[in-house]
C-alpha positions in Angstrom: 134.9 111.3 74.0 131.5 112.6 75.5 129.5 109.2 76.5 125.3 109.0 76.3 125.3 109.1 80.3 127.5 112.4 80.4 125.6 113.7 77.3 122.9 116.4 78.8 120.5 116.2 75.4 120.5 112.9 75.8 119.8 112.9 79.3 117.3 114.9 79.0 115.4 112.9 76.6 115.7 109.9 79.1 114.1 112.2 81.9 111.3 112.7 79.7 110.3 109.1 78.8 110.9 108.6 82.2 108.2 111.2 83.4 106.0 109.7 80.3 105.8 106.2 81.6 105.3 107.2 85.3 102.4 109.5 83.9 100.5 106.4 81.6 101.4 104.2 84.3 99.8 106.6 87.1 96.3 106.8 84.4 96.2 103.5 84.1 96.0 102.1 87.7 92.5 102.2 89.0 91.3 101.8 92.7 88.1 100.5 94.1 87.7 101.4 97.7 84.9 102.0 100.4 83.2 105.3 100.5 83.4 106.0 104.2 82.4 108.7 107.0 85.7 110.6 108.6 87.9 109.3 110.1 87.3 105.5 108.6 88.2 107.5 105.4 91.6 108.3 106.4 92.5 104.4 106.2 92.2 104.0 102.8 93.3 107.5 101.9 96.8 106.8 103.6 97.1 103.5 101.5 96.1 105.2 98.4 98.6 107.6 98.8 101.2 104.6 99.4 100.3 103.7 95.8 100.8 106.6 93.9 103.7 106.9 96.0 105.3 103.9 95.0 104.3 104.2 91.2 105.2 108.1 90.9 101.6 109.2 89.6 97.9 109.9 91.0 95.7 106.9 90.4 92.2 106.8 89.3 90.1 106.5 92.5 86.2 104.9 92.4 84.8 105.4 96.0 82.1 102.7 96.5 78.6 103.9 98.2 76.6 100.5 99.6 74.7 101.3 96.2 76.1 101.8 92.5 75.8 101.2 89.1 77.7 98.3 88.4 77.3 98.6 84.7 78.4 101.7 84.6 81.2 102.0 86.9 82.5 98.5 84.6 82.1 100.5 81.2 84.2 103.7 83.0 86.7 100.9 84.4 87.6 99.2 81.2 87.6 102.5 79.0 90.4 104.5 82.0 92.1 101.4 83.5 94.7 98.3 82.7 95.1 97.4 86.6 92.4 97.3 89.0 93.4 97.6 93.0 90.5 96.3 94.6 90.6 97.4 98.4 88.6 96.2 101.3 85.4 93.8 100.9 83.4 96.2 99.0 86.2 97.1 96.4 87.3 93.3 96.2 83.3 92.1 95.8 83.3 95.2 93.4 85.9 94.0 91.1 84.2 90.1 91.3 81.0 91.8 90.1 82.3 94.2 87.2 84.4 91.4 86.0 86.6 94.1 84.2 89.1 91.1 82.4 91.9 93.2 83.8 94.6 92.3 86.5 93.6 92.6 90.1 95.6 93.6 92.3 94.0 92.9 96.3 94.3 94.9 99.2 93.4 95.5 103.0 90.8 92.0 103.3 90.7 89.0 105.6 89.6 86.6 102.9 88.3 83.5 104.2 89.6 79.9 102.7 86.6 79.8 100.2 87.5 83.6 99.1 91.1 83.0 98.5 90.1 80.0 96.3 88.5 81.7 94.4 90.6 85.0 94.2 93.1 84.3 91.2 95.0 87.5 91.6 98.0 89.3 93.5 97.8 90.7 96.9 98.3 91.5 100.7 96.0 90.8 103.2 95.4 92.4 106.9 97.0 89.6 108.1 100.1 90.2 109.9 102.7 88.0 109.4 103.4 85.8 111.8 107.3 85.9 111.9 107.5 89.0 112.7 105.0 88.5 115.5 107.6 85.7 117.0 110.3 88.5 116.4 108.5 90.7 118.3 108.0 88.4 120.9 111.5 87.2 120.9 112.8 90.6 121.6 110.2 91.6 124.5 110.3 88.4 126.3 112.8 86.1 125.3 112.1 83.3 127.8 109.6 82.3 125.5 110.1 79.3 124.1 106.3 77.9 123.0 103.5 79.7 121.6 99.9 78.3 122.1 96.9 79.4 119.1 93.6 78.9 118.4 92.5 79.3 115.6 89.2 78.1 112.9 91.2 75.6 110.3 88.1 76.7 107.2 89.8 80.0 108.0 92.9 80.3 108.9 95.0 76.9 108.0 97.0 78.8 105.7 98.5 81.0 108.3 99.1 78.1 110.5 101.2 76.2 108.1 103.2 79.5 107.6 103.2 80.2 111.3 104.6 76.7 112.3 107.5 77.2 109.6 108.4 80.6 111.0 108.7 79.3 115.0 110.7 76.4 113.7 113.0 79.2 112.5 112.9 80.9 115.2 113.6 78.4 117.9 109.9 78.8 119.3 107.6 75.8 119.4 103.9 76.6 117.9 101.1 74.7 119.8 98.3 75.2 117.3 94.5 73.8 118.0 91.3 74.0 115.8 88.2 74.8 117.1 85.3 75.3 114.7 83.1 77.5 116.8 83.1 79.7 120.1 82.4 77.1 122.2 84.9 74.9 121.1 87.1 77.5 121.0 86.7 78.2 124.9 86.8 74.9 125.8 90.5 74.8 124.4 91.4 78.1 125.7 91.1 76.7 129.0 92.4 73.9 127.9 95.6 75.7 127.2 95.0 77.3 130.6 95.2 75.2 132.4 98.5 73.0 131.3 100.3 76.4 130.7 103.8 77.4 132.1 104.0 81.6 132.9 108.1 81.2 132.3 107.8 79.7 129.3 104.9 79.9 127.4 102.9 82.8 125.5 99.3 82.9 123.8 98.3 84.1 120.5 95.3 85.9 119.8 94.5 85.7 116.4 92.0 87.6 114.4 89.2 84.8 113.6 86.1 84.2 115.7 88.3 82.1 118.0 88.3 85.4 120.2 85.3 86.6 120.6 85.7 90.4 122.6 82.6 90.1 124.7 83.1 86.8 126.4 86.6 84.9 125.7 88.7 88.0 125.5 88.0 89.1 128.8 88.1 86.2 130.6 91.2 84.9 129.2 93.2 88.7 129.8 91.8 88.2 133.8 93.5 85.0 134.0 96.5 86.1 132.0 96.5 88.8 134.6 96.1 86.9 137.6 99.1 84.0 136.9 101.6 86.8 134.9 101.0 85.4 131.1 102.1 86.5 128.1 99.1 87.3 125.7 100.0 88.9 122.3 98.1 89.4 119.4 97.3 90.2 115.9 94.4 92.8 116.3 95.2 96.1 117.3 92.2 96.6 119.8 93.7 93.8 122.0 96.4 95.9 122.8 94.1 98.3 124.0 92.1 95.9 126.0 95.2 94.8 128.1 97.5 92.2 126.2 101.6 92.7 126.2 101.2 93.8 122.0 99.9 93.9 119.1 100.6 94.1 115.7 98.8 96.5 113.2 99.3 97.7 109.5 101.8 100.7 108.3 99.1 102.0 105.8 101.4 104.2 103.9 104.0 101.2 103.6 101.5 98.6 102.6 100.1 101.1 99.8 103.7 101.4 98.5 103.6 97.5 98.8 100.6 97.4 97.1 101.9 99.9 94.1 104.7 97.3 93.2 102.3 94.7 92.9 99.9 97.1 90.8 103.7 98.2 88.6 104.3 94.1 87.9 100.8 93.1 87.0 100.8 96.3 84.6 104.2 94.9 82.9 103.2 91.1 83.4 105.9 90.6 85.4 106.8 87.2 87.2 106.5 88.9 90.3 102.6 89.6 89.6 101.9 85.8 89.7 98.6 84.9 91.6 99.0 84.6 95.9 97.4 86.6 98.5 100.2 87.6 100.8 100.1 88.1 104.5 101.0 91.4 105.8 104.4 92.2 106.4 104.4 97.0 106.4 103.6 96.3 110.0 103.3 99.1 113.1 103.9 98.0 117.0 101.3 98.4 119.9 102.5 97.9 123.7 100.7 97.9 126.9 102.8 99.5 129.4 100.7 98.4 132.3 100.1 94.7 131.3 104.6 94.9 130.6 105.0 96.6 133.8 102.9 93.9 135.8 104.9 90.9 134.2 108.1 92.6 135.6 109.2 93.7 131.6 111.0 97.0 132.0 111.4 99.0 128.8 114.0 101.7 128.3 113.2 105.0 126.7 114.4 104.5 124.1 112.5 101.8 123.8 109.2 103.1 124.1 110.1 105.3 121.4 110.2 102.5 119.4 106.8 101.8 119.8 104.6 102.9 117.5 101.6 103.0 120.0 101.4 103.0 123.6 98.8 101.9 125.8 97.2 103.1 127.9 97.2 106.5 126.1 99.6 109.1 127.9 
């Protein structure tokens, strides 16, 4: 006897709803996004793309200018859309301000303490996540055996928690300290300084206002420099600017990431339950010439690992 799955008719028939509910899915996710110059552009064109993607279908995209109609991009929202993907500041302040009474789905932000209270929706930051951070550490330098941070508790206490349960994993030891300004926050980077071991310990740069580029940044990388210390971070230009690596986002991945949290908040599904998500579609950056002075050899092979190498061949 001929079963349905063997059956082409009825296979066929499958393939079309199939191709039907990818197609009202793909109408029915919206995306608010930054209008921006080339090649800014390019950022949130590659995560778009991740989206639709992910959900088999072309969304509908609203680039934002610094100036629009709020009234009427809400009335086209609600009459084209059942999930909103609100990306970057402007796309997240966007959906806040239209109020559209439709999931929200958030994407490439660094909300601060008092924004995630008050975002009640799924999401992923540009936050990377700190595990893999400490694996990436782990597998570069394995001496390492404590991590020291700085980092502003209104901002980033969160990450902390989260970042002191993944070194306890991990074997590593996580030295966190608050400071609540600049100053504070140089006064315990040379704090840190000054009681550090170069065999055993590494520094973490975040992304917060604990590093400020002009005047901390520089002055910590010349001392890293000078007594062999590991510096790693999670900000891309660091990399550039001379610590071991860095860790950055995989656009395309965290779109596709992004496009299953759009699919479950479409369905209501369990898995669309409010949170906002550290980053985890991450890319590599290494500093050949900061690994090279701490005596850390890398194979070819290696290197071609690496996503991005600095300085640039």
């Amino acid at each position: 006897m001929r079963t349905i799955a063997n059956n082409p008719i009825v296979g066929f028939f499958l393939f079309l709803l199939s191709s039907a509910g990818s197609a009202a899915l793909g109408a029915e996710v919206g995306v608010l996004y930054p209008a921006l110059r080339e090649p800014y552009n390019k950022i949130f064109d590659t995560i778009i793309e991740g989206v639709e993607q992910q959900i088999g279908q072309t969304v509908n995209r609203y680039a934002l200018t610094k100036v629009y109609n709020a009234t009427e991009l809400g009335r086209r929202i609600k009459k084209q859309n059942k999930v909103i993907l609100a990306l970057g500041v402007r796309g997240l302040k966007a959906a806040e301000k239209i109020n559209p009474d439709l999931p929200v789905v958030v994407g490439a932000v660094f909300p601060s303490a008092s924004q995630s209270a008050k975002i009640n929706h799924s999401g992923i930051t540009l936050v990377p996540d700190p595990e893999l951070l400490f694996r990436q550490l782990k597998a570069i330098a394995p001496r390492i055996r404590t991590v020291s941070v700085v980092y502003n508790p209104h901002i980033n206490q969160s990450l902390i928690d989260r970042a002191r349960r993944a070194a306890e994993r991990l074997g590593l030891t996580l030295e966190a300290k608050p400071a609540d300004d600049i100053r504070s926050a140089a006064l315990t980077y040379k704090q840190i300084l000054d009681a550090m071991n170069s065999r055993d310990n590494a520094i973490w740069l975040l992304q917060d206002a604990t590093v400020d580029s002009d005047t901390i940044l520089p002055l910590l990388l010349e001392e890293a420099w000078k007594r062999s210390l590991i510096v790693f971070s999670s900000s891309l230009i660091h990399a550039k600017r001379g610590v071991l690596f860095s860790m950055y986002p995989n656009n395309l991945e965290m779109g596709r990431e992004l496009g299953r949290l759009a699919k479950a908040a479409l369905r209501n599904s369990s898995s669309s339950d409010p949170g906002i998500s550290v980053l985890k579609a991450l890319k590599v950056a290494v500093n050949l010439r900061t690994a090279k002075h701490l005596g850390i050899n890398f194979s070819k092979r290696d290197e071609q690992s690496f996503d991005l190498i600095f300085p640039t061949p």
